[in-house]
Each structure stands twice: as C-alpha cells, then as structure tokens.
C-alpha positions in Angstrom: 97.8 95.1 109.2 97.0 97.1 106.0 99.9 97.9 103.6 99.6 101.1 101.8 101.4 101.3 98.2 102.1 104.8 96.5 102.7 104.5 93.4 103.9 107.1 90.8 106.4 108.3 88.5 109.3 110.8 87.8 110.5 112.1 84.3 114.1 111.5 86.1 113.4 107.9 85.6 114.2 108.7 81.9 117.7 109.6 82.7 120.2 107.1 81.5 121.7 104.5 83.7 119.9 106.4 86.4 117.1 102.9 87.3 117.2 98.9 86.5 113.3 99.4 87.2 112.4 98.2 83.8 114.2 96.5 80.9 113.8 99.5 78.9 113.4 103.2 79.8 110.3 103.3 77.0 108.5 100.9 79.1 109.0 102.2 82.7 106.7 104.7 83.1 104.7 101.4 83.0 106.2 99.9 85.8 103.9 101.6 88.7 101.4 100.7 87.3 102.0 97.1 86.9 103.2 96.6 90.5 99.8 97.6 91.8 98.1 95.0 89.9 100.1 92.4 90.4 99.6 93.3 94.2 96.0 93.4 93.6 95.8 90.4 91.1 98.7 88.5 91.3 99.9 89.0 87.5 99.8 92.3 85.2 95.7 92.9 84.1 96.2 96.0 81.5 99.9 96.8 81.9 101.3 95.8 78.8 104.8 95.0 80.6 105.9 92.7 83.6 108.4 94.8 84.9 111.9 92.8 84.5 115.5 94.6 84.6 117.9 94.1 81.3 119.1 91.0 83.5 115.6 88.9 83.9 115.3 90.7 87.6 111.8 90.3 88.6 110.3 93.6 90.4 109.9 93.3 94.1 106.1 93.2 93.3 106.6 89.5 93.2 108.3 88.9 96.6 105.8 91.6 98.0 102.6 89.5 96.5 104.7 86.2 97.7 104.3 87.4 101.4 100.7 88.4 101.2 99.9 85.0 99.2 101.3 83.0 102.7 100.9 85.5 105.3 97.7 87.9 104.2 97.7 91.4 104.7 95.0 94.4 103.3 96.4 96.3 100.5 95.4 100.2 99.9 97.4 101.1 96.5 97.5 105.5 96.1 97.7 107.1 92.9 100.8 109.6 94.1 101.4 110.2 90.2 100.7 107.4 87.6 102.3 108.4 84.2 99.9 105.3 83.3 96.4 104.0 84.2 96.3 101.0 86.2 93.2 98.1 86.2 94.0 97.7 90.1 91.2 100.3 92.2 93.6 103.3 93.9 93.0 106.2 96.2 93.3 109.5 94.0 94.5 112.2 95.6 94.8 114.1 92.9 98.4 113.5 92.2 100.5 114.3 88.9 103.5 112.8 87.8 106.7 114.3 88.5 109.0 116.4 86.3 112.4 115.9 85.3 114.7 117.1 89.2 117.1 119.3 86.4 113.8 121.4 85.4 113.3 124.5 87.9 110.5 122.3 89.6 110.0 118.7 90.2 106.7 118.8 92.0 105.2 121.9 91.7 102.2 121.2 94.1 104.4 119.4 96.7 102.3 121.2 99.5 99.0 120.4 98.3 100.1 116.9 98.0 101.1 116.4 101.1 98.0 118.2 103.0 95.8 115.6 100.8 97.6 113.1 102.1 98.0 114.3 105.4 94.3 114.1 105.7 94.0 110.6 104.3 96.3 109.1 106.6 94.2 110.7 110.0 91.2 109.4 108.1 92.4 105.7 108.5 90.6 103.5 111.1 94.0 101.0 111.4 95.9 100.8 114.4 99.2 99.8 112.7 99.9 100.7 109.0 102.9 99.9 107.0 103.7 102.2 103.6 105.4 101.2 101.1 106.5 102.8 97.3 106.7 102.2 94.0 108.0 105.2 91.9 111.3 104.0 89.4 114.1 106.9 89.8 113.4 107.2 93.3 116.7 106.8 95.0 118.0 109.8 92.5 115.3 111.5 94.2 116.1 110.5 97.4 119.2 111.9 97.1 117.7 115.7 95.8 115.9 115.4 98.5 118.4 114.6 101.3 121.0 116.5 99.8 119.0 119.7 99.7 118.1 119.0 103.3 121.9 119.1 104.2 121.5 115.7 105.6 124.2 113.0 105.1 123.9 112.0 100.8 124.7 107.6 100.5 121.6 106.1 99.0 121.3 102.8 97.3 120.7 101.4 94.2 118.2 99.1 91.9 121.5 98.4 90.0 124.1 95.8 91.3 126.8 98.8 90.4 125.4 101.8 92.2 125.7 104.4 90.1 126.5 107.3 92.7 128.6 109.3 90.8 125.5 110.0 87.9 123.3 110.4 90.4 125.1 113.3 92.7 126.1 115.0 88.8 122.1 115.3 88.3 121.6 116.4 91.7 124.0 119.0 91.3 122.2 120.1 88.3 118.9 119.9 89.6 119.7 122.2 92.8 121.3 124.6 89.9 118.2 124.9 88.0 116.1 125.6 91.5 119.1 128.1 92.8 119.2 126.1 95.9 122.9 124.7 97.1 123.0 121.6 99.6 121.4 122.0 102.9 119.3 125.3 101.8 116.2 123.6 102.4 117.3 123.3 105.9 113.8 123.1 108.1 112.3 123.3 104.8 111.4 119.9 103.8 108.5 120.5 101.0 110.6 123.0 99.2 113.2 120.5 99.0 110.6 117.9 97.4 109.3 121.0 95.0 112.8 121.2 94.0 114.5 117.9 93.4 112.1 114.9 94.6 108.9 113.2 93.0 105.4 112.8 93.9 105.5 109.8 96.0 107.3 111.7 98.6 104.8 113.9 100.0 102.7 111.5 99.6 103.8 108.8 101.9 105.1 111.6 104.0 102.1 113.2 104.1 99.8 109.5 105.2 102.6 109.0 107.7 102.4 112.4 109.2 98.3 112.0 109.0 98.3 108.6 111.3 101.5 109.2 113.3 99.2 112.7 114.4 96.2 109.6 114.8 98.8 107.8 116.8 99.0 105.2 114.1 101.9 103.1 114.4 104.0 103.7 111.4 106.7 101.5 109.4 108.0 102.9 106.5 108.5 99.6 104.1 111.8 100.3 102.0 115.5 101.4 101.9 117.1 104.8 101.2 114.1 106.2 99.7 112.0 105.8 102.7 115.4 107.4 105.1 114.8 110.7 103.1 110.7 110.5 103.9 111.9 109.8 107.4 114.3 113.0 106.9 111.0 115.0 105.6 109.2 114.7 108.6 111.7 115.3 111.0 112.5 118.9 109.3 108.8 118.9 109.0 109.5 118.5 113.1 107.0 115.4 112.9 108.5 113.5 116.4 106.5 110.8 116.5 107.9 107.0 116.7 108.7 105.8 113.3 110.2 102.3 112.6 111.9 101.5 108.9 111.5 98.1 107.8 114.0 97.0 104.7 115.8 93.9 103.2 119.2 92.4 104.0 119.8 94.1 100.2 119.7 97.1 100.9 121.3 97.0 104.6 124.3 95.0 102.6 125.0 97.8 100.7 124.6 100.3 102.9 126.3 98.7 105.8 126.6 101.1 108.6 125.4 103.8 107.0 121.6 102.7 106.5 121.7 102.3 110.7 123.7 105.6 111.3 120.9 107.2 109.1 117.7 105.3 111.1 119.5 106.4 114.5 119.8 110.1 113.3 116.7 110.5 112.5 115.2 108.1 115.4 114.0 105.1 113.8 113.5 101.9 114.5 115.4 99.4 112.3 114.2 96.3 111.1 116.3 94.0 108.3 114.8 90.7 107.1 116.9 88.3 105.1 114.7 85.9 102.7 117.2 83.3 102.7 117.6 83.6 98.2 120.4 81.7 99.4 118.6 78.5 99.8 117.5 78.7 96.1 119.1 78.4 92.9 115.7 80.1 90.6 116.9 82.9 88.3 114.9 85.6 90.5 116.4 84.6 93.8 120.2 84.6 91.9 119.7 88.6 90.5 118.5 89.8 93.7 121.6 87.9 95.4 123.5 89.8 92.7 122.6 93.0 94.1 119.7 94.2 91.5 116.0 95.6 92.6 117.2 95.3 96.3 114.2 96.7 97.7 110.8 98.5 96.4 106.9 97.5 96.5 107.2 97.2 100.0 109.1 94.4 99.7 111.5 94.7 103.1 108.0 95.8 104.9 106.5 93.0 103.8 109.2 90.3 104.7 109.3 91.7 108.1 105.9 90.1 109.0 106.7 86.7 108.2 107.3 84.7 111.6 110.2 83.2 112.0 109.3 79.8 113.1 107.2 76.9 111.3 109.3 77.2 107.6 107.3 80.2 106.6 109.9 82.0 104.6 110.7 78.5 102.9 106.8 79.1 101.7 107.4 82.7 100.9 110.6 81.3 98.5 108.2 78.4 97.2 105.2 81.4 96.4 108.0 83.0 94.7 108.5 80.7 92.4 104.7 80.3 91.9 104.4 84.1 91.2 107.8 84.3 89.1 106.3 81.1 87.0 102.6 83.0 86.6 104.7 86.2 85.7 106.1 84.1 82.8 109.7 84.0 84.8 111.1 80.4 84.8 113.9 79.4 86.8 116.6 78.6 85.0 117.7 75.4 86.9 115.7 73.0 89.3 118.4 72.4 92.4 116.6 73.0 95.5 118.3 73.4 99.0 115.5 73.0 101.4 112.3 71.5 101.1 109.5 72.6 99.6 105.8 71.7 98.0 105.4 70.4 94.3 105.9 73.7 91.7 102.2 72.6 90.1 100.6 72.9 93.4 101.6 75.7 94.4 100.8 77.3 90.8 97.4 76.3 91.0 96.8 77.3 94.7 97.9 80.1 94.1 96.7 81.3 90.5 94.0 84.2 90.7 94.3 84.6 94.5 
C-alpha cells in the first residue's frame, strides 16, 4: 500500500476564524510543510513550527505517522502548492500556491494541474493507492468547490464549532468575484476549482483520475474535502469505483449527510474509530472535543489497522510516543487499557 500526501496551501487560509490548522495564522502557511516531514521523519526537520491549534491540538500528522510507525506503509508526499520549502523529498509537479477564493481566480492553472497529475497517477506501478491531503483552509474550499458544482454544500470543520456561516459568506463572495452563481459550474468541474478551490484539488483529483484510468484501486483518505474531489471527478464523468476512507470525527459531525454524500456520488464508505476514548493524553481529549477531525490522511490511514491482536491500543501508545517527540505531553497519566512503558516506546520509536 503506498499513501500519497499532497500537500499545499491557500491564501484563504488567512481568513479569520476560517482554520484551527495552526495556533496562529502567521505560522500556517508552515503547516504543509511540517506534516510532510513529520511523515517522512517523524518530528519537524526545517519547519520552524509543529503544527498545534490555539488549544494544544496536535495535527493529524501525528496519528497518521502513529499508524505507519505500527502498521508500515510507503509514503509519496506531492508538492500541490507549498507556500514553504519542506526538508522531506516531494514530487513537483509544478504546482503554485493558491490565491485568496474572493480574488477573480483561485487557481489559475487548475487544468494544467490536473493533466500533470493525471499523468503521474497512470505512471504508478501500485495496485492499490490511498491519497491523502494536507492543505489548511481546505474545507472553505471544499465548499467553493461543491457549491459551484450545484452539489449539496455541509462540510466539516478543523474547529470544534464549525464555522459554516463564515465559510458560505466567503463563498458567496468568492463566486461574486468569478461571476459564477451556485451550480454554474455544472459538468464543469476545473472551472469550479479555477474559481473558488486550491491547488491540492486537481491535484489529487488529477492522480486519482490517472490510476483509476490504470485501474488502480483508489481511496481517498479524508472527510468533506475529499467528497468535493469525489464530486470533481464525477462532473469530470470519471466512473470508476472510488471508496472514501475517514474518521469517526468527521462522520460524527456530519452524521447522515457524509453517507448521503458518498452514496451520491458512488463511493464506498469506510469510518474507523481510534478508541481516544480509552485515553486520558491531552491529544486524544482535543480531538474527542471535536478539533483537527481529520487531515494527513489520517481516516485513510486508520482504516488499515486490523482489528484484532490490540493494534489500535499500539497505534494510541505510538501516539503518545510521537505527541511526546513532538514536544506534546499529556497532561495526566490515567490509562484505560493496557499498554507498553512510555520510555520504550519513545526510544523504539525515535528516528524511525
């Protein structure tokens, strides 16, 4: 199994209240970029920041690097429009960072994206690939996107209090600025993403519609953002079998809606649940409390845990590992299930 991480940016990240993904919005054009490498390394190498929300919420990177720590998996990270460098090695497809959806373009070259990526993804020898994303801003994005599509408009949030509201306001005024109204990108999915969405869109749409055309099997690791790439490639008329893989977070939120959206645009479901719930660690607690949610692949990446044999108990005990590594302590030491000593699994762990 090889996970493929996108990663890029958006100037609509800047918008206030709009992301948690970062403590400060100064710092999270940084955030991409420190996700990759602590995929790739297991701890930031030249970001100057480990992403952390205003509440001491760890990005998913951590759970994400958790599951490849017990599990194993390849990792392929994509330069789909880095505001910032990155020490981790990435694909370049020649991607720049995303404007601001209210300007009269948010991703001028969304075609030429998406044929670059189209012809990385048939150029991949894997018989099963799972894409994930890391891009802050995205589910305002996600809702350009779907919203100019004319498809149905409920998208989570990285914030326990989804700000939906904000988010539909700058929508409005990003279709404004590109004289579009909802649903006028009807069949029309790359003029949506020009309009209102960010880079990583075409991007993973583009790799998905390359293999799917390979007859790669495809998951699309996330939430809400990855239901509006699903929406681009059905308006791209893209049929293939697609499956969604995303965390009990997001589905929580969502409720109904999240399946109502996979059936409509025929995808397979899958929701893992990481059991926080069996831990008391600071992480664990915020994402209980309804911040991050999902990102980094993070729902993908859970789904290919077994089951059986305790190994989500060792995916919660990496966790804390990576969260201690990152600098993240838990703020009280009640366990409820069992697990191995915190040094060992620290120094098992540490540069893996």
């Amino acid at each position: 199994m090889r996970v493929l991480l996108p990663a890029g940016t958006t100037e609509t990240a800047l918008i206030d209240g709009i992301s948690a993904a970062g403590a400060a919005p100064e710092l999270m054009e940084h955030t991409p970029s420190a996700d990759v490498e602590i995929l790739a390394y297991g701890e930031p190498v030249a970001a100057p920041v480990t992403p952390v929300s205003p509440n001491g919420c760890p990005t998913p990177a951590a759970v994400t690097r958790a599951v490849q720590e017990v599990v194993g998996f390849d990792l392929a990270a994509i330069d789909a429009g880095l505001a910032r460098s990155t020490a981790a090695p990435t694909v370049d497809l020649g991607v720049e960072p995303g404007n601001d959806i209210r300007e009269d373009a948010a991703v001028p070259d969304a075609n030429a994206v998406f044929d670059r990526a189209y012809d990385y993804g048939t150029s991949l020898p894997d018989d099963e690939l799972l894409i994930g994303e890391t891009v802050p801003g995205g589910t305002t994005t996600a809702l350009g996107v779907l919203t100019a599509l004319g498809e149905p408009t409920g998208v989570s949030s990285s914030l326990p209090e989804n700000p939906i509201e904000r988010k539909r306001r700058v929508v409005d005024e990003g279709l404004a600025a590109s004289g579009l109204e909802p649903g006028d990108c009807e069949g029309a999915p790359l003029e949506a993403v020009e309009a209102v969405g960010d880079p990583v869109q075409p991007t993973v749409a583009g790799i998905a519609a390359g293999a799917l055309a390979a007859e790669t099997d495809v998951t699309l690791a996330g939430g809400t953002q990855m239901v509006a790439v699903a929406a681009l490639l059905r308006h791209a008329d893209v049929d293939a079998g697609l499956s969604i893989a995303t965390t009990s977070f997001v589905a929580d939120e969502r409720g109904d809606d999240l399946a109502a959206a996979c059936e409509r645009f025929n995808c397979e479901l899958t929701v893992t649940d990481p059991g926080f719930d069996e831990r008391d660690h600071v992480a664990m607690a915020r994402y209980r409390a309804g911040e991050a949610k999902e990102g980094v692949a993070m729902g993908g990446a859970l789904s290919l845990v077994p089951d059986a044999d305790g190994r989500m108990r060792e995916v919660r005990d990496r966790l804390e590992a990576v969260c201690a590594r990152l600098g993240i302590e838990s703020e009280g030491d009640g366990r409820n299930d069992e697990q191995v000593d915190d040094g060992t699994a620290t120094e098992d762990t540490r540069g893996s």
